[in-house]
MARNU-218632 format. One line per field, with one value per residue (C-alpha): chain; y, x, z. Coordinates in steps of 0.05 Angstrom, whole numbers, plus 5000, padded with zeros to 4 digits. Layout:
<rs>
ch	A ...
y	Y ...
x	X ...
z	Z ...
</rs>
This chain:
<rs>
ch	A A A A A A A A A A A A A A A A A A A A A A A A A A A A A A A A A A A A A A A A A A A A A A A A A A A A A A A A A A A A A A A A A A A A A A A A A A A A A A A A A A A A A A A A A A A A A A A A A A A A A A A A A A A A A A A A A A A A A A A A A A A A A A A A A A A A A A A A A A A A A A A A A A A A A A A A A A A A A A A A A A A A A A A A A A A A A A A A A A A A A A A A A A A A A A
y	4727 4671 4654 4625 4680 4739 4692 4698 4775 4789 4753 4788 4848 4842 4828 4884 4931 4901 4910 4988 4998 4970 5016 5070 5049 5044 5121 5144 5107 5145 5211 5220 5194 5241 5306 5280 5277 5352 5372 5341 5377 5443 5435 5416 5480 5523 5502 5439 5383 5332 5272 5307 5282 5317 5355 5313 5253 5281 5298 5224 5197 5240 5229 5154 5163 5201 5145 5102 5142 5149 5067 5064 5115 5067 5013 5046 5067 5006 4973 5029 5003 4940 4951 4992 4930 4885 4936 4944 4867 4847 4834 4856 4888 4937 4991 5044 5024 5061 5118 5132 5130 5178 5225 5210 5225 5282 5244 5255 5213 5194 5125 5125 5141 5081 5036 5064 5055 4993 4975 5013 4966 4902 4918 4934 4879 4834 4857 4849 4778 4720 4691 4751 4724 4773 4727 4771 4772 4805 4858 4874 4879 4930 4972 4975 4996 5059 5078 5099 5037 4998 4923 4920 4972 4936 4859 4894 4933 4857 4829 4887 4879 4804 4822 4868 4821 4863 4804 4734 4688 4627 4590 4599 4676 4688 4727 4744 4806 4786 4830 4778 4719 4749 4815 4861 4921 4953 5002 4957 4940 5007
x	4767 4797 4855 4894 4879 4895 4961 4987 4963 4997 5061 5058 5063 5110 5158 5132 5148 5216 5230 5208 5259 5308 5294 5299 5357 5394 5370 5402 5466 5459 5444 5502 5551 5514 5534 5594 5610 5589 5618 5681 5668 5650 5725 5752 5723 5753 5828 5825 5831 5880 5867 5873 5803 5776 5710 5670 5693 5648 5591 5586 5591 5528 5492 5503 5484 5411 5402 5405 5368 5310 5306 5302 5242 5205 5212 5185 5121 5115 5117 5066 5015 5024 5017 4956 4927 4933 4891 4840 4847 4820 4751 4715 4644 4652 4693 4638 4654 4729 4693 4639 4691 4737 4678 4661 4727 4747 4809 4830 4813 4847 4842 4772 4743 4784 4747 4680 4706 4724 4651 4615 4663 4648 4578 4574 4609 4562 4499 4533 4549 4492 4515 4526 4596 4665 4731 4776 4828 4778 4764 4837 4845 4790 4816 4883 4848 4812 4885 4883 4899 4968 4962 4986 4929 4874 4901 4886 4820 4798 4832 4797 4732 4738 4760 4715 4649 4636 4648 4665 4696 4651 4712 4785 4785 4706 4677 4602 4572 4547 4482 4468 4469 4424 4382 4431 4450 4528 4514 4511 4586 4615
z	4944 4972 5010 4954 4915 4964 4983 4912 4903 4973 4946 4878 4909 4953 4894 4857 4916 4929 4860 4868 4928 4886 4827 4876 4907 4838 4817 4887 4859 4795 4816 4858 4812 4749 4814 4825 4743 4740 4802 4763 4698 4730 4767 4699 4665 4719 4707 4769 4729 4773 4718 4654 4632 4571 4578 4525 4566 4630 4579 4554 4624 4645 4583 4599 4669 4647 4596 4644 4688 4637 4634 4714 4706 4649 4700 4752 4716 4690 4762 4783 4732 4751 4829 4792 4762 4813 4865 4811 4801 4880 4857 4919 4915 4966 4930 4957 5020 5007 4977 5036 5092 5057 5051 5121 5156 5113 5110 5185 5238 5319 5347 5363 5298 5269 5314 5296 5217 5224 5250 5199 5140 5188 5181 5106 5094 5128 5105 5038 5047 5043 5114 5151 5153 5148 5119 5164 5120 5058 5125 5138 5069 5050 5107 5080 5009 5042 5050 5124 5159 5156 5150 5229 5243 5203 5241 5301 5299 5274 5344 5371 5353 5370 5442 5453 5434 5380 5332 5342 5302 5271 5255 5234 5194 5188 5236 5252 5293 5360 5351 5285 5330 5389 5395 5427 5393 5377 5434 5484 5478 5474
</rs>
């Protein structure tokens, strides 16, 4: 994947998520003004009714309020499959990779497992590739695609790595291990 490319899926979702806390925001809105219509109707029904309003009046209002509601929920999905799509849509040959370190971690994991995780994906990852080069960014991104790292968390177990001479970086965002450009072995480092 390239740059451009990962630019312009980072951007697009982005929006998409803004969009979501917006939709979310909106059925917060709606749900306490539907309670606050029935908290008015139930008042109405037992004889507090400071406005005069008309029972059928309060049922319309929350009728309109779930209708709208109901849209905010279509739009929502519909953003969901879309944030769906564009996961699916990343193009990156390593989706075992996502599926090994679940099994491997059980789904729990402290600090130091991270680091040895994000070794095992650098590693996988290079093999893979013809060079035995890593695009940092495609790294930080299949971390954040297992689901267990946080962009921040993935940027620096890359920095990590790098600092620790685990890796180094060939030139601006691709990164080689050091035991690929000389015999020493992972284990040396730790």
């Amino acid at each position: 994947m390239t740059f451009e490319k990962y630019s312009e899926k980072h951007n697009k979702l982005l929006g998409l998520l803004k969009q979501l806390r917006e939709i979310e925001e909106q059925s917060y809105v709606l749900i306490d003004c539907r309670n606050d219509v029935q908290t008015d109707l139930i008042l109405s029904r037992n004889g507090f009714n400071p406005e005069n309003k008309e029972a059928a009046s309060f049922g319309k209002k929350i009728e309109k309020i779930e209708n709208m509601m109901d849209n905010l929920d279509k739009e929502r999905r519909e953003i969901y499959g879309e944030l769906n799509k564009l996961r699916t849509s990343t193009s990156l040959d390593y989706s075992h990779v996502n599926r090994k370190l679940l099994d491997l971690t059980g789904g729990n994991f402290d600090n130091k497992d991270k680091v040895h995780l994000a070794s095992y994906v650098f590693r996988t990852m290079s093999r893979k590739s013809g060079e035995d080069c890593v695009k940092g960014s495609e790294f930080i991104l299949m971390l954040v695609n297992t689901g267990k790292f946080e962009w921040s968390q993935a940027q620096e177990l890359l920095d990590g790595l790098n600092h620790r001479g685990m890796i180094y970086e060939v030139r601006n965002d691709i990164y080689r291990l050091v035991e690929h450009s000389s015999d020493r072995k992972l284990s040396d480092f730790c």
